[in-house]
N, C-alpha and C positions, 0 to 999 in steps of 0.2 A: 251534623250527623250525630254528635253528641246528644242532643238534643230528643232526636229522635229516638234512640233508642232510649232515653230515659222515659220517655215519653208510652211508648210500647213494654215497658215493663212495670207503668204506674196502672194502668188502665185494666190488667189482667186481676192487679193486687184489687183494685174499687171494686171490681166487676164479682171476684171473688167475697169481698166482706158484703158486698150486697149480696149475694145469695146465701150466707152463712147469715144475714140477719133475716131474710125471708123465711128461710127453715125454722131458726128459732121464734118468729111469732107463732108458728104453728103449736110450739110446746106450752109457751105465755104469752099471754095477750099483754102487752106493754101500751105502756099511756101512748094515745096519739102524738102528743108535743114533741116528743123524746122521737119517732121516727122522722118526722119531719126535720128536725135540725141536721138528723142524720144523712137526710136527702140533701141539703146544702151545702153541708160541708162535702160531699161529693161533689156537687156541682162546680165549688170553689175550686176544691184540686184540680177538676177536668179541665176548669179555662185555664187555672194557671198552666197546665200542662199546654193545651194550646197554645196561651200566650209566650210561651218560651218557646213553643215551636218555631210560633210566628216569626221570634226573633232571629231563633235559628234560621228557617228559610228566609230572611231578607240578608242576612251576613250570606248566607249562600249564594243568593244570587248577586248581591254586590261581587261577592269574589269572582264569578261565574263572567262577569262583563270585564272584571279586570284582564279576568285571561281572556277571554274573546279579543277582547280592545288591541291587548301584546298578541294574541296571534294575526290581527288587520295590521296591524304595523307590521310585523315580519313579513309576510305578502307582498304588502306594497315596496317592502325592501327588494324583496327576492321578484316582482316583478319590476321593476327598476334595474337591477342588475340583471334579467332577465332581457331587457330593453337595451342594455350598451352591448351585451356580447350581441345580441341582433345588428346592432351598428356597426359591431368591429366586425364580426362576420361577414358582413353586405364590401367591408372596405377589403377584408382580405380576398374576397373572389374577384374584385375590381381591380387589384394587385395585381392578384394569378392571372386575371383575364388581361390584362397588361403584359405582364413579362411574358406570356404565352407569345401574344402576337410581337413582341420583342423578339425571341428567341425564334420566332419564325422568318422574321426580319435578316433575324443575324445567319440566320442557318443561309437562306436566297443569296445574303452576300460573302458567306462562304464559301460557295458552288463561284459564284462570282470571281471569286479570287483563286478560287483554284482552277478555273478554266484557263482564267489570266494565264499564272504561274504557268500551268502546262505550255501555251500559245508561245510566252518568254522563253521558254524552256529549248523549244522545238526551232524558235526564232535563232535564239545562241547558237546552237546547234550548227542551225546550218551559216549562222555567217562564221561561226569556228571552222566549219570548213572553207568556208568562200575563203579567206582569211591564209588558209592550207595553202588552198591550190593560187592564190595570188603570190604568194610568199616562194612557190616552186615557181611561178610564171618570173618574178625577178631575179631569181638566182640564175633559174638558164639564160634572160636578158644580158643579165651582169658579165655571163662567160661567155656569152656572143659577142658582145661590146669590148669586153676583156680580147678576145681571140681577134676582131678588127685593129683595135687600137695597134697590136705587137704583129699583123699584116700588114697594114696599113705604111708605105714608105713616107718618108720627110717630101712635103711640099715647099716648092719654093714660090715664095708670096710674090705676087703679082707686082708691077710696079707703081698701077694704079691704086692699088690698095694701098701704099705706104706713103704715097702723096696724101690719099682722103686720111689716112690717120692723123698723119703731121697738120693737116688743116683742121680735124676737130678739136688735136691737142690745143692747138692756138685758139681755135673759138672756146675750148674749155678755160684757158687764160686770162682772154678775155674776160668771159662773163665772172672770173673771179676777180678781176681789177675789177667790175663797177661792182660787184657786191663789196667790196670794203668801199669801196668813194659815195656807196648809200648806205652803208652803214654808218660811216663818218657823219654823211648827211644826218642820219636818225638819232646820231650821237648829238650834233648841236640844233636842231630841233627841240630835242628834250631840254636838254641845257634852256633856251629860250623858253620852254614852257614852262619850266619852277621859274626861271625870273618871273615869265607874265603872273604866274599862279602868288609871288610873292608882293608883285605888285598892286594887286586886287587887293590882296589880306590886307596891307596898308592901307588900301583906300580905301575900301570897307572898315577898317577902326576908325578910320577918318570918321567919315560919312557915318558909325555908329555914334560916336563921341559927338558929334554934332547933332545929331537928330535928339541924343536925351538928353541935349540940354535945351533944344527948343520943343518938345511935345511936351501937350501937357500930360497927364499920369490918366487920359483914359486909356482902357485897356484896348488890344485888336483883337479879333474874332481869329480863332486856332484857321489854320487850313486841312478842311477835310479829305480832300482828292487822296487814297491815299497810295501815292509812291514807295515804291521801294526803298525801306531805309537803308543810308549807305554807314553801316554799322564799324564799328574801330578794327582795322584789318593790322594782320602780324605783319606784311609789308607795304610798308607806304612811300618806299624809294620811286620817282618818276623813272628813271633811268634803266634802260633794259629790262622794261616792263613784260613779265610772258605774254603768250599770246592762250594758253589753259591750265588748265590743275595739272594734264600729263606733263607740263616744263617743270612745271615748279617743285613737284615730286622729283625729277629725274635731275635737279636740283639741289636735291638733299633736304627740302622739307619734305616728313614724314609722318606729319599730325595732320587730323582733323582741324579744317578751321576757315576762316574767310582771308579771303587775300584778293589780291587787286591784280585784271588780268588786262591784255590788250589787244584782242584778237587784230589780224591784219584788216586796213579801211576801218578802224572803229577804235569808238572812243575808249578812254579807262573806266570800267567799271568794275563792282565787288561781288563776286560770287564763292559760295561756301562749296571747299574742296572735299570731298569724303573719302578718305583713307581708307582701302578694305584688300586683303588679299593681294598687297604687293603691286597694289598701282594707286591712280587718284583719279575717283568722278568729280565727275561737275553735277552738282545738287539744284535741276533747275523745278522742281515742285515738292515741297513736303507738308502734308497734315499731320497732325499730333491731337489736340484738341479740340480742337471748333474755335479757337478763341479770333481765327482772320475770316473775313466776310468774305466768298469769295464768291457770290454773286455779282461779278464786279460789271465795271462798262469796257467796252470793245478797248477803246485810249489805254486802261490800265490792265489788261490782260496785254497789250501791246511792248509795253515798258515796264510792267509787274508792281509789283505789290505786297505789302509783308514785311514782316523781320527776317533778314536771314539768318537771325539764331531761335527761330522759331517757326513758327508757320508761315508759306511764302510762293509768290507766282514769280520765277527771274524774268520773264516777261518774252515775248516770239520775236523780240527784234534783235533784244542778245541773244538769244536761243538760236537763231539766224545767222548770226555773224558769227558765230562759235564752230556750228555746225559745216558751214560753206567752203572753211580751210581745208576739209577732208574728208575722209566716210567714216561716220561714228555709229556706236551702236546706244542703242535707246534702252536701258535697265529700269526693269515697276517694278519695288517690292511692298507686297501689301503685307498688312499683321491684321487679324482677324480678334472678337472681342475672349475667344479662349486660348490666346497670344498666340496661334498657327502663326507661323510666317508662311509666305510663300514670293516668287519672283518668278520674271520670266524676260527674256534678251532679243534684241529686234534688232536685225539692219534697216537704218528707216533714209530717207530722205525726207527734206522740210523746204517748200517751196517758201517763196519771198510774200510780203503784202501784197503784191497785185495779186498771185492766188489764192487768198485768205489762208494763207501758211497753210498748204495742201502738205497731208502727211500720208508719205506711201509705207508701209511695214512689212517685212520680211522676216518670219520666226526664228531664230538661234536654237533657242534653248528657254527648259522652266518647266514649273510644276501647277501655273495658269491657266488650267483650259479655256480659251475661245474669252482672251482677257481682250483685246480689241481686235478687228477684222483685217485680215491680211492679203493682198494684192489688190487692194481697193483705195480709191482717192481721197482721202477724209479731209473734209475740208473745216477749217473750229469760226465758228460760232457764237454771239454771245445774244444778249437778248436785246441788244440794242443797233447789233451790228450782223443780219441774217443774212447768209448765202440762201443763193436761188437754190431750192425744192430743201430745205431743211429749217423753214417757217415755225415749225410749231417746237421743235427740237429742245430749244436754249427756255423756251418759258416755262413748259412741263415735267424737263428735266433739273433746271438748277442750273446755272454756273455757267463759264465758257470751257467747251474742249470740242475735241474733233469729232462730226458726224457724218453718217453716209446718209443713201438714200432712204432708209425707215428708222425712226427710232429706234431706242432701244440696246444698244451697245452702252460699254459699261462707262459711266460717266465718275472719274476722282474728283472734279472738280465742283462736286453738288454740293451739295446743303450738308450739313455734318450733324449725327446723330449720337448724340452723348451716353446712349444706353441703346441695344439692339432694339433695331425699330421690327413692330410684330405685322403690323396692317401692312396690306401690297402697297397702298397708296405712299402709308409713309415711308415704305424702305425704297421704291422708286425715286423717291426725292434726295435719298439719303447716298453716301460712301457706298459704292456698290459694285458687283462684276456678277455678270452670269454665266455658268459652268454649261456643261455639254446637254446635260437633260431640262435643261431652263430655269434652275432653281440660281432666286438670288438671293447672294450674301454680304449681308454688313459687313462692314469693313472700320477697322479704329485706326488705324494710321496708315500711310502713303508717303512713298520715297518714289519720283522720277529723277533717273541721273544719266548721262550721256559721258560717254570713252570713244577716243579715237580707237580705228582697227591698228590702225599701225603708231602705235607710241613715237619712235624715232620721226616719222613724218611730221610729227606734229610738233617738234624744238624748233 
């Protein structure tokens, strides 16, 4: 710019001394030579004035692209940052549009729950009265029976009635003389069984001490079948062995743990007691991890399978023997993978092996909706051992447990899925139970435990 105006103030001064020499030829006539030089040295000035122009507008425009250049870069800055808030934008209506149908989600089952609440509300209600008028119905009972009793004169008892008492009293006598002459019996029974059990163990170090000293050092192959390990129990006295967890708590053991039982007609074996709320279950099924196979064969779902200080099947023939002494009730607690607990309480019955352990169930109590089918025959199953019309049951589902007539009830005993299974396919294979509107739910660990109704009956 500089440039220019020097340029614009040179060209007026030329343009000026050339007309001031013009005039003056007019007065003298001056040598030729002499104006022509004069015409040169104008022309000189004039390019050099150019030539500085020139310079001038190249610095111009060089500058001129530098800033152009800086303002394409700021552009593509500001379209760029231009380009992310369009991204976050597109994610925050995806959001809104999210929480929205959330919030309409949650509003439907707010009406839901306050329909409930009311339905609960009006239900209290009237059993508070039902409840009223019951509680008048035995008070006037009470002073009717009261006003009999003190009407009522003294009976003089029959004399046949005090013969039949005095003859029950004696058969009552009786049948207590042979229970001590078979308990005596059960006393030396046992006695002879730690001798025999002591006599083995000696013959067995025999027969071990013998055998390595004549095999040679190849090794044997492990045994796979796998049985129930019979793990180091807190009681291992033979002698007045119980017959469940309810004796041996009522006993004065009051921990969690394995212990050695005997139900009646059956052998000793080891099952883990669970201490909870002032009684003791018998633990005959638990998942925790995946780490037992429990796709097992018909023989070892029979007589079980597993650690019992880990995951474990006690097996339907002691399940059986346990069960037959009495009427027990059948406890499932499942824990879900966002640790929900939940359970639910059954009066069941469990047939023998000739009915492939048919399981009839009757609801108690629990927070389980529609956790297995109740007044129906379930008969269990495994994939190698099928009841007639439950054929495809044990291969599509996983595992052995109890089925009805269609698939599709909730099977503990499947395949175990280490992280929530998402595809239908795999969570059907997987730990599973289905609720009331047919959605199913994974499932991370499994407690089945069996209690007598009546404790006392059961010492």
């Amino acid at each position: 710019m500089y440039t220019i105006k020097l340029f614009l103030f040179i060209i007026p001064l030329v343009i000026s001394s050339k007309i001031d020499r013009d005039y003056s030829s007019y007065d003298s006539v001056s040598p030729e030579p002499k104006s022509r030089f004069a015409m040169l040295d104008d022309v000189k000035i004039l390019a050099n004035g150019l030539l500085q122009l020139g310079h001038g507008l190249k610095d111009f425009v060089h500058k001129t692209k530098g800033q152009i250049n800086d303002i394409f870069q700021k552009l593509n800055i500001f379209d760029q940052s231009f380009y992310d808030l369009t991204l976050q934008t597109n994610e925050i209506k995806e959001e809104e549009k999210e929480l929205r149908r959330t919030t309409s989600k949650l509003q439907v089952k707010n009406e839901e729950v306050k329909n409930m609440s009311l339905e609960l509300n009006s239900k209290l209600e009237s059993l508070l009265e039902e409840k009223i008028l019951l509680q008048q119905k035995v008070r006037y009972l009470e002073k009717q029976l009261t006003s009999l009793i003190k009407n009522q004169p003294e009976i003089q008892e029959h004399p046949e009635v005090t013969s039949l008492k005095t003859f029950v009293e004696q058969q009552d006598n009786s049948i207590k003389d042979l229970l001590q002459t078979v308990e005596e019996q059960y006393r030396q029974l046992n006695q002879q069984h730690s001798q025999i059990k002591e006599i083995e163990n000696q013959l067995r170090n025999v027969i071990q001490e013998s055998t390595e000293n004549s095999l040679s050092s190849k090794p044997r192959a492990p045994r796979t079948t796998p049985f129930l390990h019979l793990n180091e129990t807190k009681n291992v006295e033979h002698n007045d062995i119980p017959a469940n967890c309810t004796t041996i708590y009522n006993r004065g053991e009051h921990t969690s743990g394995i212990y050695s039982i005997r139900p009646s007609n059956s052998q000793v074996f080891n099952v883990y007691c669970d201490v909870k709320s002032g009684s003791s279950w018998t633990l005959i099924q638990h998942r925790i991890d995946g780490s037992q196979n429990f796709n097992e064969t018909w023989e070892n779902y029979r007589y079980g399978f597993g650690r019992l200080d880990g995951e474990f099947w006690l097996g339907l023939e002691k399940i059986y023997s346990i069960v037959k002494q009495s009427n027990y009730i059948l406890r499932i607690e499942l824990e879900d993978w966002n640790d929900n607990k939940h359970y639910i309480e059954y009066f069941f019955h469990l047939g023998n092996h000739e009915t492939n352990y048919t399981l009839h169930l009757v609801e108690i109590t629990g927070n389980i909706p529609n956790a297995l089918p109740e007044h129906k025959d379930l008969v269990f199953s495994t994939w190698d051992h099928k009841a007639k019309g439950h054929v495809n049951c044990p291969e599509s589902y996983s595992g052995g447990w109890w089925w009805h007539d269609v698939c599709g009830e909730n099977n503990l005993n499947g395949k175990y899925n280490k992280q929530r299974a998402k595809t239908k396919q795999e969570r059907r294979r997987g730990l599973y139970w289905k609720s009331q509107n047919g959605r199913l739910y994974s499932i991370k660990s499994t407690k089945m435990l069996i209690h007598p109704i009546d404790s006392e009956s059961s010492e």
